[in-house]
C-alpha positions as CSV (number, residue, x, y, z in Angstrom):
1,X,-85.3,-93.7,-41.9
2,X,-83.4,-90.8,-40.5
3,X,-85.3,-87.2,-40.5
4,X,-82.6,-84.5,-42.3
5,X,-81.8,-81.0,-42.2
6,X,-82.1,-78.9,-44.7
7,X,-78.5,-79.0,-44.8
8,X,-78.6,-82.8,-45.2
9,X,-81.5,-82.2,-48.2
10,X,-79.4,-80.0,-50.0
11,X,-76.6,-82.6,-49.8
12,X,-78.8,-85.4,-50.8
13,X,-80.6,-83.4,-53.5
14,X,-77.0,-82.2,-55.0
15,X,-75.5,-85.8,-54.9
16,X,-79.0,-87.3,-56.6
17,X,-81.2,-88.7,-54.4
18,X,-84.7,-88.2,-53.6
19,X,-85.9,-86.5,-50.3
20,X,-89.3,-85.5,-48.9
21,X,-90.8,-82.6,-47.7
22,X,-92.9,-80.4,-46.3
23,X,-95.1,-78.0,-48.9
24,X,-98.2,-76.1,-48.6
25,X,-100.6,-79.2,-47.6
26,X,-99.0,-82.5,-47.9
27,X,-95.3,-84.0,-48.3
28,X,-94.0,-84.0,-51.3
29,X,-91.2,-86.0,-53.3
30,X,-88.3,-84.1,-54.6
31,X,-85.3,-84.0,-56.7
32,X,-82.6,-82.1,-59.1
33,X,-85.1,-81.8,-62.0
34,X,-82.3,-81.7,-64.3
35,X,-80.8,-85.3,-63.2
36,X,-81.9,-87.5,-64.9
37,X,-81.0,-90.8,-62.9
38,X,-82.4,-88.8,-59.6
39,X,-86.0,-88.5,-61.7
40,X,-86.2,-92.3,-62.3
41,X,-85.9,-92.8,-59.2
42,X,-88.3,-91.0,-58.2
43,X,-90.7,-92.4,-60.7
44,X,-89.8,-95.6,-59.6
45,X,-90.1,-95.0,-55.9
46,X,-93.3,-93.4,-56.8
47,X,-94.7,-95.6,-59.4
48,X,-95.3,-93.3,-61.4
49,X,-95.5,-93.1,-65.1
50,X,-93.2,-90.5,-67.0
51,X,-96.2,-89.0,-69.2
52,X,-97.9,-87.5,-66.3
53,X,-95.2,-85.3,-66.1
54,X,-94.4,-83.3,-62.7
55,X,-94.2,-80.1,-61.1
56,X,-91.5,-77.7,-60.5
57,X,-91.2,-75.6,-57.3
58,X,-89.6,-72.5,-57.2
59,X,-88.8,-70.2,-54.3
60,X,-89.2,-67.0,-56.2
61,X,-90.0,-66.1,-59.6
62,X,-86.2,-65.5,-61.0
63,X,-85.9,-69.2,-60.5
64,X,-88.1,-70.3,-63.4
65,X,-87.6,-67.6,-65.2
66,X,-85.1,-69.0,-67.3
67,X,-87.3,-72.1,-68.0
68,X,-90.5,-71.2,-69.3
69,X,-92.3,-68.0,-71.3
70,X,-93.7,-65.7,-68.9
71,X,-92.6,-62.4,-69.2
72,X,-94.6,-60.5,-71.8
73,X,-97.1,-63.5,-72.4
74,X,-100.7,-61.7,-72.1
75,X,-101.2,-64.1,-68.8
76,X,-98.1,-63.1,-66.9
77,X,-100.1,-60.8,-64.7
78,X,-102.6,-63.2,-64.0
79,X,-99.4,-65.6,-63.0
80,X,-97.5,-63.6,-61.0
81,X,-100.4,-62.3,-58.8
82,X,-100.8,-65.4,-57.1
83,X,-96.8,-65.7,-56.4
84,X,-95.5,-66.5,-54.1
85,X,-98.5,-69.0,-53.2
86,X,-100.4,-72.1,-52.9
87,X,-100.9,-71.8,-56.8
88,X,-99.5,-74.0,-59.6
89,X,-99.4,-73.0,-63.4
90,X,-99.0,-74.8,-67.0
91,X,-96.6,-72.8,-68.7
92,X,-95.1,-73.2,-71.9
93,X,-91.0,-73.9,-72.1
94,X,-88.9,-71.5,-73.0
95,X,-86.3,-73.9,-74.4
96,X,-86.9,-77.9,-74.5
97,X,-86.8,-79.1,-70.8
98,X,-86.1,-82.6,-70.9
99,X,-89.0,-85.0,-71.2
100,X,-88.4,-86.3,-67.6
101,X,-89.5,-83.1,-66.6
102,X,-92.3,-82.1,-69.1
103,X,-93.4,-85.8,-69.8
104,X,-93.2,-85.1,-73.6
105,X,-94.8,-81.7,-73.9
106,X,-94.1,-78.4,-74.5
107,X,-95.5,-77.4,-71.2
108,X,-94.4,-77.3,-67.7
109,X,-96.3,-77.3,-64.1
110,X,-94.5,-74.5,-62.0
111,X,-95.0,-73.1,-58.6
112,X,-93.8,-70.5,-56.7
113,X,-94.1,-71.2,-53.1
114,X,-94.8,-69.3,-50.1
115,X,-94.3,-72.0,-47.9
116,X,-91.2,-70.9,-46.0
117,X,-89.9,-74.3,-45.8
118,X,-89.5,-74.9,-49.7
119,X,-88.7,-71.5,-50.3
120,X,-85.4,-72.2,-47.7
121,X,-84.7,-75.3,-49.5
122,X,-85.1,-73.9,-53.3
123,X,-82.8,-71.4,-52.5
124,X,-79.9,-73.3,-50.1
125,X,-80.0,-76.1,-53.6
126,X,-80.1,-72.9,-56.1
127,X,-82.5,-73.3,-58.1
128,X,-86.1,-75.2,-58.6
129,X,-86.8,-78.6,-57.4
130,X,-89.0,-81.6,-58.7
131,X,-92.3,-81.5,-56.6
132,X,-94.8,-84.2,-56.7
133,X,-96.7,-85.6,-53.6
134,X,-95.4,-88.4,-51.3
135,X,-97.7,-91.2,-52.1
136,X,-97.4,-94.2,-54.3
137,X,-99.6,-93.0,-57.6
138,X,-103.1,-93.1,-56.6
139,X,-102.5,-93.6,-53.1
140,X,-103.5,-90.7,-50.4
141,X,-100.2,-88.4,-50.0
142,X,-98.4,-88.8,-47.0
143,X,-98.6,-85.6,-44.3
144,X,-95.8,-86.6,-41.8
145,X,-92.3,-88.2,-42.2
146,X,-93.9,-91.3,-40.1
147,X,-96.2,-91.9,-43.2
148,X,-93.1,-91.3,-45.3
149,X,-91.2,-94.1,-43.3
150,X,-94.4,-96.6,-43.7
151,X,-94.6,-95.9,-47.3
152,X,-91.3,-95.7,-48.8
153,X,-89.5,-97.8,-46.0
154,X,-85.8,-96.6,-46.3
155,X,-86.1,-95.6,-50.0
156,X,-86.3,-91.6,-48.9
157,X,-85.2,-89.3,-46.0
158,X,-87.8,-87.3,-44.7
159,X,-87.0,-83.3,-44.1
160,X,-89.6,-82.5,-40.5
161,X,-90.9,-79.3,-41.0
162,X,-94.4,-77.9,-40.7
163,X,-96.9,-78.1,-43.1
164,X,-99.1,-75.2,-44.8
165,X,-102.5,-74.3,-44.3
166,X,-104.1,-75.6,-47.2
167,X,-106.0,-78.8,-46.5
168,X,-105.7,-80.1,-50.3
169,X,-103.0,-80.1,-52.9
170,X,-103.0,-76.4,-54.7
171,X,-104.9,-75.8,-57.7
172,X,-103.7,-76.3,-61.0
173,X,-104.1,-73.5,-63.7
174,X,-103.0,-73.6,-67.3
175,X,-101.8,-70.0,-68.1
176,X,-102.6,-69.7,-72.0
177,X,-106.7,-70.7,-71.4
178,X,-107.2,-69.7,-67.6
179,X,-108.8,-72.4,-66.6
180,X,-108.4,-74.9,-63.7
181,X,-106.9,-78.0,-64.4
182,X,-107.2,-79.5,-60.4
C-alpha cells in the first residue's frame, strides 16, 4: 500500500476513491461526500451500515456553511466557540444532503478541524470531506498507515502525517439540546 501526498489525496479523493488520514487522534477514512459511488465504498471497505450516518470535516467554518443551519440558530455561538477544534456537532441541514451522508436524517455530524493536516487537505480538495475512523465497525481505529495496511490490505492509501493530541476520538455534541452524544 503506497503512503501519498497530499497532492496524491486530493487526486484520489477528486477521482473517487477512499484515502486515510491523519485527524486529531486516530486515522480516519475519507472521501467526496457528495459521490455517491466513493461513499459505498467506503461503507463497504468499512463495513459499515449507511444509518449510522458519518461525519463531515471541514477546514474552516465557510466550508459547511452552505450545508447546514448555523448562522442565527440560538446555538451558533456555542458552535463556533469550539472551532476550529477537536469538537464535532449535530447540526440540522440546510437543504436535503443526500442520505449517504445524513443516513436518513435531517441532521448532519460536522467538524471543523484544527488539525493542520485536515485543514491542508479540506482546503487543496475545496471543500468538506467524509470523516469516519479507520477501523472495520466495531474494531479499535487504526493510528498509523502500517495498521491501515494490516486492515484494509490494498483497499486504501494511507496519507503519513502526524496525529493530534487528543488520545480519544472528539466529542460529539448535538447543537439544538447541548448535550453530548460521545
Amino acid at each position: 500500500m503506497p503512503q501519498i501526498t497530499l497532492e496524491q489525496a486530493v487526486q484520489q479523493l477528486k477521482a473517487g476513491q477512499v484515502i486515510a488520514y491523519p485527524t486529531e487522534a486516530v486515522y480516519g477514512l475519507g472521501c467526496d461526500p457528495f459521490n455517491q459511488s466513493a461513499m459505498r465504498t467506503l461503507l463497504h471497505v468499512k463495513q459499515r451500515p449507511l444509518e449510522k450516518g458519518v461525519i463531515l470535516i471541514a477546514a474552516n467554518i465557510e466550508q459547511i456553511v452552505p450545508l447546514v443551519k448555523l448562522q442565527g440558530e440560538s446555538w451558533q455561538a456555542a458552535v463556533e466557540e469550539t472551532w476550529p477544534g477537536p469538537v464535532t456537532w449535530v447540526l440540522p441541514v440546510k437543504e436535503n444532503l443526500p442520505d449517504w451522508i445524513t443516513g436518513g436524517r435531517d441532521t448532519v455530524a460536522v467538524r471543523v478541524t484544527a488539525h493542520q493536516g485536515v485543514q491542508e487537505l479540506c482546503i487543496a480538495f475545496g471543500g468538506p470531506l467524509i470523516s469516519t475512523s479507520a477501523n472495520l465497525t466495531g474494531s479499535e481505529p487504526a493510528r498509523s498507515c502500517q495498521e491501515i495496511q494490516q486492515i484494509f490490505a490494498e483497499q486504501v492509501d494511507c496519507m503519513q502525517g502526524e496525529l493530534g493530541q487528543l488520545s480519544q476520538p472528539t466529542r460529539i455534541f448535538d447543537a439544538q439540546s447541548g448535550k453530548q452524544l460521545r
